[in-house]
C-alpha positions as CSV (number, residue, x, y, z in Angstrom):
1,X,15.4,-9.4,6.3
2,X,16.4,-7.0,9.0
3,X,17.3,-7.7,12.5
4,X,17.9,-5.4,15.5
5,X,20.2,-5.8,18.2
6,X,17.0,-6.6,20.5
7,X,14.5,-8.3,18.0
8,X,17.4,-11.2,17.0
9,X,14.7,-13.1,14.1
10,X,14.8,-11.4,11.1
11,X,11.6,-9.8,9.7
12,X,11.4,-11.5,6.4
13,X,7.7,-12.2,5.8
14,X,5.4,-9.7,6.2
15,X,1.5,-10.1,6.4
16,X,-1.0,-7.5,5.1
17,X,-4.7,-8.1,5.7
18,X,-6.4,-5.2,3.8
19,X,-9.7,-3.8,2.9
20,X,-9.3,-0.5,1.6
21,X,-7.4,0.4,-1.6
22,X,-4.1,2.3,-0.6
23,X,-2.8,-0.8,0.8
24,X,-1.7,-2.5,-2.0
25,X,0.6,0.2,-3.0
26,X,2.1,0.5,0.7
27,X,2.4,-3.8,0.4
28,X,3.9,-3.1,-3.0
29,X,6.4,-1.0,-1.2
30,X,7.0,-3.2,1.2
31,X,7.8,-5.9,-0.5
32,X,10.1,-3.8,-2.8
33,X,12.5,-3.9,0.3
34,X,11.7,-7.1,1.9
35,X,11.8,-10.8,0.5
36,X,8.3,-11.9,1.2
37,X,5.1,-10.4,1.6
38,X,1.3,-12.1,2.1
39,X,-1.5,-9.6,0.7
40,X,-4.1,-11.3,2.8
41,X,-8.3,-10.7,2.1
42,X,-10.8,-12.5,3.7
43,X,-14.8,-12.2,4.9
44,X,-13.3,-8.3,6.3
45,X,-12.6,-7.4,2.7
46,X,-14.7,-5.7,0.3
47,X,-11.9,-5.3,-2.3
48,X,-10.5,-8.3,-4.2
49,X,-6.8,-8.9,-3.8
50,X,-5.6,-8.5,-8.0
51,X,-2.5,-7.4,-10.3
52,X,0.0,-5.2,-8.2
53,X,0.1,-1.8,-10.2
54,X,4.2,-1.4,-10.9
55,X,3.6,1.7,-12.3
56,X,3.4,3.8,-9.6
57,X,7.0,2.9,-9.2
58,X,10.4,3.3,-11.1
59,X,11.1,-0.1,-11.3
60,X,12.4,-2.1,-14.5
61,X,10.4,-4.9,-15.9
62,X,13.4,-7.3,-14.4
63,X,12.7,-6.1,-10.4
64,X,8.6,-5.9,-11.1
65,X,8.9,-9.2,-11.9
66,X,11.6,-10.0,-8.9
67,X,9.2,-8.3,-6.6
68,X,5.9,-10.1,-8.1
69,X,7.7,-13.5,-7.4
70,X,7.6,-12.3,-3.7
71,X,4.6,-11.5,-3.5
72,X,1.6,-14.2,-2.4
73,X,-2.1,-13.8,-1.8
74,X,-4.5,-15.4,0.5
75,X,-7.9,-15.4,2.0
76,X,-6.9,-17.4,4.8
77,X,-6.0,-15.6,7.8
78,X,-4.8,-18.8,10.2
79,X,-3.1,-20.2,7.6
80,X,-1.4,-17.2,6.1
81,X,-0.4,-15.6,9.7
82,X,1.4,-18.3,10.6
83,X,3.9,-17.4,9.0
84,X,4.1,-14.0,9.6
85,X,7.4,-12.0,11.1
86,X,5.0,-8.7,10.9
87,X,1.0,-9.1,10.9
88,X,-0.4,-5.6,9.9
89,X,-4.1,-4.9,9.5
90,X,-6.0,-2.7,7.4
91,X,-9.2,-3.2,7.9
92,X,-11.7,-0.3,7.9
93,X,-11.9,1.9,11.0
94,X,-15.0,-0.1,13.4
95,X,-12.9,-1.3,16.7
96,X,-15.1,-4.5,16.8
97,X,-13.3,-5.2,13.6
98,X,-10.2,-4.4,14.1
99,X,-10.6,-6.2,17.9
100,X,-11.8,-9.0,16.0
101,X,-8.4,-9.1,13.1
102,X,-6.0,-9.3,16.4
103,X,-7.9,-11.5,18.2
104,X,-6.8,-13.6,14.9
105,X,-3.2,-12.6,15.3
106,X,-2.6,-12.9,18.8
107,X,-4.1,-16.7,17.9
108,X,-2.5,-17.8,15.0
109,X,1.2,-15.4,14.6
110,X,4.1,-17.0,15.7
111,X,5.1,-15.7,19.3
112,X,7.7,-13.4,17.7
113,X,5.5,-12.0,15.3
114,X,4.7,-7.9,15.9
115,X,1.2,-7.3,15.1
116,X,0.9,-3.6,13.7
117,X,-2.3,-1.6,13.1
118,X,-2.7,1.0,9.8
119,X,-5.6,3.1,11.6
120,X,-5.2,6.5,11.5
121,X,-6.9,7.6,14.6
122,X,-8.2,5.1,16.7
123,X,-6.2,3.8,19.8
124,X,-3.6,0.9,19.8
125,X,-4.8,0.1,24.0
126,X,-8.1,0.2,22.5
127,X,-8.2,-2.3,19.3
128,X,-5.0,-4.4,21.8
129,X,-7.0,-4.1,24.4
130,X,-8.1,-8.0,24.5
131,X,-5.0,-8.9,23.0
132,X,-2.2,-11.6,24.8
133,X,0.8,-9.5,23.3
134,X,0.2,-6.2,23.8
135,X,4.1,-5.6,24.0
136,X,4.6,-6.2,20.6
137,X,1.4,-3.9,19.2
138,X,1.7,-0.8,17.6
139,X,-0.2,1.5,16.1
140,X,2.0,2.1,12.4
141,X,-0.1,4.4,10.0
142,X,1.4,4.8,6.8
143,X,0.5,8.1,4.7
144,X,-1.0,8.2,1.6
145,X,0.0,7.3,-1.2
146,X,2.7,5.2,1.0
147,X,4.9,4.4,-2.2
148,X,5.7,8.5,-2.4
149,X,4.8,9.6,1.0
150,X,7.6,9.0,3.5
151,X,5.8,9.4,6.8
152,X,4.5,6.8,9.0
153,X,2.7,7.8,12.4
154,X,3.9,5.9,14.8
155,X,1.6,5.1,18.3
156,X,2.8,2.4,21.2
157,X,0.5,0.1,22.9
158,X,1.0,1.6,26.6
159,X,2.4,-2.2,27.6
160,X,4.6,-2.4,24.4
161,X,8.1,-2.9,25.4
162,X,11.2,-0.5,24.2
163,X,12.4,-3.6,21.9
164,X,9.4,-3.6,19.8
165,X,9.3,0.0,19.5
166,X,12.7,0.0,18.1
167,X,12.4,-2.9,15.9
168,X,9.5,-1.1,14.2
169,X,11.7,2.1,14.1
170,X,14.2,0.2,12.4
171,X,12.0,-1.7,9.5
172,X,10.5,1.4,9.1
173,X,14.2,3.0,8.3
174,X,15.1,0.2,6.2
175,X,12.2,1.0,3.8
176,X,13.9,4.8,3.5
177,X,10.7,5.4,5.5
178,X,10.4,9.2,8.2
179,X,8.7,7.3,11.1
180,X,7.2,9.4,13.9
181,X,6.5,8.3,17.0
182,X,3.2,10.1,19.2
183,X,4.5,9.7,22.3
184,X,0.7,9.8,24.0
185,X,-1.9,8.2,22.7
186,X,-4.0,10.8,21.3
187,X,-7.3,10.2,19.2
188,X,-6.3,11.3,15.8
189,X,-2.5,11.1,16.3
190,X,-0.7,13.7,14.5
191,X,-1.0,14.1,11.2
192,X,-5.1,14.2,11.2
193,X,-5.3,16.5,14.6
194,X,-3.1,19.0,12.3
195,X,-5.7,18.1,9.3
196,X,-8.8,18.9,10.8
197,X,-7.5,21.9,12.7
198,X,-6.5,23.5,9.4
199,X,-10.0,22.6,8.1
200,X,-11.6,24.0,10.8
201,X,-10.0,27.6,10.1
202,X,-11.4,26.8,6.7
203,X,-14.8,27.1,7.7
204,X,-14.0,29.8,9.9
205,X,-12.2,31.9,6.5
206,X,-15.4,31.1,4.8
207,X,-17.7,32.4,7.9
208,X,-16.0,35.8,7.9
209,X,-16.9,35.6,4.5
């Protein structure tokens, strides 16, 4: 796994607790660069955790099956983030939820373990806001589909320290990921402020007819 000079325990198991249906592809991804990876569902997931679809990648049958031997499942969150260098959730957008999924981290993750959030809008001092380790929570929003599309939106906690910043930066990299880091917390962040502003001179195209 990769380690920084600052973040000195390799990130080699990664934890994914998802509920919508692009992040099986990004945890695909992942775990196309990285040894382990736990696709985690549980009572927050409407979507059962199934086959990994290989095809959206060039990969041989050799590394599908090298990857697929990497990859676990679980529907226990204790159990499954206790093992976790990197717990990310992607759960839908409602803050009580997502509140609720890092109250579960900040519990049961080792005390290395950086606990990332997929949203892409809502604020990282918001769903950390109850949190213990709010200098190791980020805000990490990877664009769809994540196994083509190299950005991910990057958002600090406002108490997450410069080492966690930069140890995110660097996994990130190592995936031959573009990260992008939002330097102010802004709702929306980057890529959906530019989104709806184009869509809103949409409508305004159409009202001049």
């Amino acid at each position: 796994g990769i380690i920084t000079q600052a973040f000195q325990t390799p990130l080699s198991h990664i934890n994914v607790l998802s509920q919508n249906r692009g992040t099986p592809n990004m945890a695909l991804r992942e775990a196309y660069s990285n040894p382990e990876l736990t696709a985690l569902n549980g009572k927050w997931v409407k979507l059962e955790v199934g086959p990994f679809d290989y095809s959206v990648m060039e990969v041989t049958q050799a590394e599908a099956d090298d990857i697929q031997g990497r990859l676990t499942t679980s529907t226990n969150l204790p159990e499954a983030a206790a093992t976790a260098d990197i717990a990310f959730e992607a759960v839908f957008e409602k803050l009580e939820v997502k509140q609720e999924v890092f109250a579960q981290f900040d519990t049961h993750c080792p005390p290395h373990a950086l606990l990332l959030s997929g949203t892409s809008g809502m604020s990282p001092n918001d769903i950390g806001a109850n949190i213990t380790r709010q200098h190791q929570m980020m805000v990490c929003h990877f664009w769809n589909p994540p196994y083509l599309v190299p950005l991910v939106e990057l958002v600090a906690h406002n108490n997450a320290s410069q080492e966690t910043i930069d140890t995110v930066m660097a996994f990130l990299k190592s995936m031959d990921k573009t990260p992008v880091r939002l330097k102010k917390d802004i709702v929306g962040h980057i890529g959906n402020r530019l989104q709806h502003a184009i869509f809103r001179e949409a409508i305004h195209l159409v009202e001049l007819g």
